[in-house]
C-alpha positions in Angstrom: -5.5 10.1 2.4 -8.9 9.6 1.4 -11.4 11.6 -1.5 -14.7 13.0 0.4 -18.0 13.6 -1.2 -21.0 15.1 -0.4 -24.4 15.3 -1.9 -25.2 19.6 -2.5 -28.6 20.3 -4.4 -28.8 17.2 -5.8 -30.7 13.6 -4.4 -28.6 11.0 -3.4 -29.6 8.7 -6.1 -27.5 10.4 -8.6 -24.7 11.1 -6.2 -24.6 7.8 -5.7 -24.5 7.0 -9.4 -21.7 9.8 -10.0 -19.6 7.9 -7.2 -20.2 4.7 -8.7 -19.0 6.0 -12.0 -15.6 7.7 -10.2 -14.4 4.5 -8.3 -15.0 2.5 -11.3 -13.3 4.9 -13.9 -10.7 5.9 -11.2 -7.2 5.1 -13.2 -4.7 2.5 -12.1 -2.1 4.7 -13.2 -3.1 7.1 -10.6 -3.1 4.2 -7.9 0.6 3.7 -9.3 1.1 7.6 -8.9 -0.3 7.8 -5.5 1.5 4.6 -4.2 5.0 5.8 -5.3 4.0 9.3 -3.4 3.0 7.5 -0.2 6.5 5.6 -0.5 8.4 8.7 -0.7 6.0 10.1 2.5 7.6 7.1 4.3 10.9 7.7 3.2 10.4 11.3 4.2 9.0 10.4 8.1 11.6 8.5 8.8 14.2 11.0 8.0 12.1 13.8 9.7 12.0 11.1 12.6 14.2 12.0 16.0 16.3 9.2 16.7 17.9 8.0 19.8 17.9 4.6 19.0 16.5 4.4 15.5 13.9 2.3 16.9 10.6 4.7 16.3 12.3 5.4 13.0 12.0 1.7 11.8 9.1 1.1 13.2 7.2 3.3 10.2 5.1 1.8 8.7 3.3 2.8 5.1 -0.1 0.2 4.8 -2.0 -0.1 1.9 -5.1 -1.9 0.7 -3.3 -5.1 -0.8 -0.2 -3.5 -1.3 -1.9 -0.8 -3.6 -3.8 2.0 -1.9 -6.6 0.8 -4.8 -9.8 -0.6 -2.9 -12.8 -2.3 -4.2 -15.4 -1.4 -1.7 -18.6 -0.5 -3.4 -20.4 3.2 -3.2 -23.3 3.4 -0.5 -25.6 6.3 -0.1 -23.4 8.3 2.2 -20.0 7.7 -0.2 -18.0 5.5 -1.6 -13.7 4.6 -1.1 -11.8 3.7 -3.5 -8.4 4.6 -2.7 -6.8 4.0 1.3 -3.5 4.4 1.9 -2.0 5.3 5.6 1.4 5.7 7.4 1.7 5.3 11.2 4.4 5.0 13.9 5.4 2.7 16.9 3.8 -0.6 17.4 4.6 -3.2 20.0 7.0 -5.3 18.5 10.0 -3.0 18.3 11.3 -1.9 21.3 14.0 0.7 22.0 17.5 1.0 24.2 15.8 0.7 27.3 13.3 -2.2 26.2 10.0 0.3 25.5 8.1 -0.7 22.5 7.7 2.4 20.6 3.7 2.2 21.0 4.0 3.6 24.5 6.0 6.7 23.8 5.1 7.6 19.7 2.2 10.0 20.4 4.8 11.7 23.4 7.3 12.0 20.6 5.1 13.1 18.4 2.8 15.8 19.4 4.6 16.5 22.3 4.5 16.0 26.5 4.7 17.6 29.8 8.2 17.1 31.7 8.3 16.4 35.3 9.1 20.1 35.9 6.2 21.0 34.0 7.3 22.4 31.0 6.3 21.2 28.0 8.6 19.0 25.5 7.3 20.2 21.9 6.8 17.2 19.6 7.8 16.6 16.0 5.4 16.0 14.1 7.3 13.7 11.6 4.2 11.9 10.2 2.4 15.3 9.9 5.4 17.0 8.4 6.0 14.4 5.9 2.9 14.4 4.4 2.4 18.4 4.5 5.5 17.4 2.5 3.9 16.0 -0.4 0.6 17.9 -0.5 1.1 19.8 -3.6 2.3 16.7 -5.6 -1.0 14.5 -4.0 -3.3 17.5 -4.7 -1.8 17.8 -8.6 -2.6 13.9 -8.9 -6.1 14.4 -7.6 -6.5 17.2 -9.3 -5.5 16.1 -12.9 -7.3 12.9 -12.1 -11.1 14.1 -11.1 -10.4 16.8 -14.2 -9.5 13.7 -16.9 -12.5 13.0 -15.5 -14.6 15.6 -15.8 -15.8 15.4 -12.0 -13.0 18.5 -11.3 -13.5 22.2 -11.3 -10.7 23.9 -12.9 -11.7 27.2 -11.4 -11.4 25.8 -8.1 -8.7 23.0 -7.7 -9.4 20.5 -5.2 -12.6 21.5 -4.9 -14.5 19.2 -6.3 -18.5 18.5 -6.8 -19.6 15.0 -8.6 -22.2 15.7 -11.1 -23.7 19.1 -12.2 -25.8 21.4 -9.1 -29.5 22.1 -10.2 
């Protein structure tokens, strides 16, 4: 998940400034909010995950910026982060039936391969699916927070523009 901003009619200066202000006012609660989403978009992935041995499944992973999704990298001109969160699948340190770490087949698993006979095996998009899952409860929390903040545009949710167009 990340938040995206661009500079439209305005100089970067003050674009820079209004990004400034959002990571510094962003809320703590909201970090809280988001986390306990992005746990539940785990929890969700690896039920939507197939399992022949469970081993993809457990290999889930949900990793945050210091256990929060909360970062505290500065704005530059071109934008600034202050919230990282990201869930992936197969690594290789757990390894399935046949002794395969799950690295070397996720992505088939996944999005999908060609079989020997040339069909196609369609994926399942477990990591997509889960957070397509969740979108309208992360776009509510981004919404209400860039609105408490008056960054939002409440004719338009999440579509956002920092600062006032000229």
């Amino acid at each position: 998940m990340c938040f995206a901003t661009s500079e439209c009619k305005r100089g970067v200066f003050e674009t820079q400034n209004d990004i400034r202000t959002l990571r510094d006012e962003f809320p703590d609660q909201v970090c809280e909010e988001l986390d306990a989403i992005w746990a539940q978009i785990k929890d969700k992935a690896i039920e939507l995950c197939p399992k022949e041995s469970g081993a993809l499944a457990s290999s889930i992973e949900l990793e945050s910026e210091g256990g929060s999704g909360k970062t505290g990298v500065s704005a530059t001109t071109q934008g600034g982060e202050f919230y990282r969160n990201a869930i992936y699948a197969g690594n290789d340190e757990t390894f399935n039936f046949d002794g395969q770490p799950t690295s070397q087949y996720v992505l088939a698993v996944h999005d999908g391969h060609m079989l020997p006979n040339g069909d196609f095996f369609e994926g399942t998009p477990f990591l997509e699916d889960a957070v397509d899952s969740f979108e309208d409860e992360l776009n509510s929390i981004v919404d209400n927070v860039l609105n408490s903040l008056e960054i939002g545009d409440s004719a338009n949710p999440s579509t956002y523009k920092l600062g006032a167009e000229n």
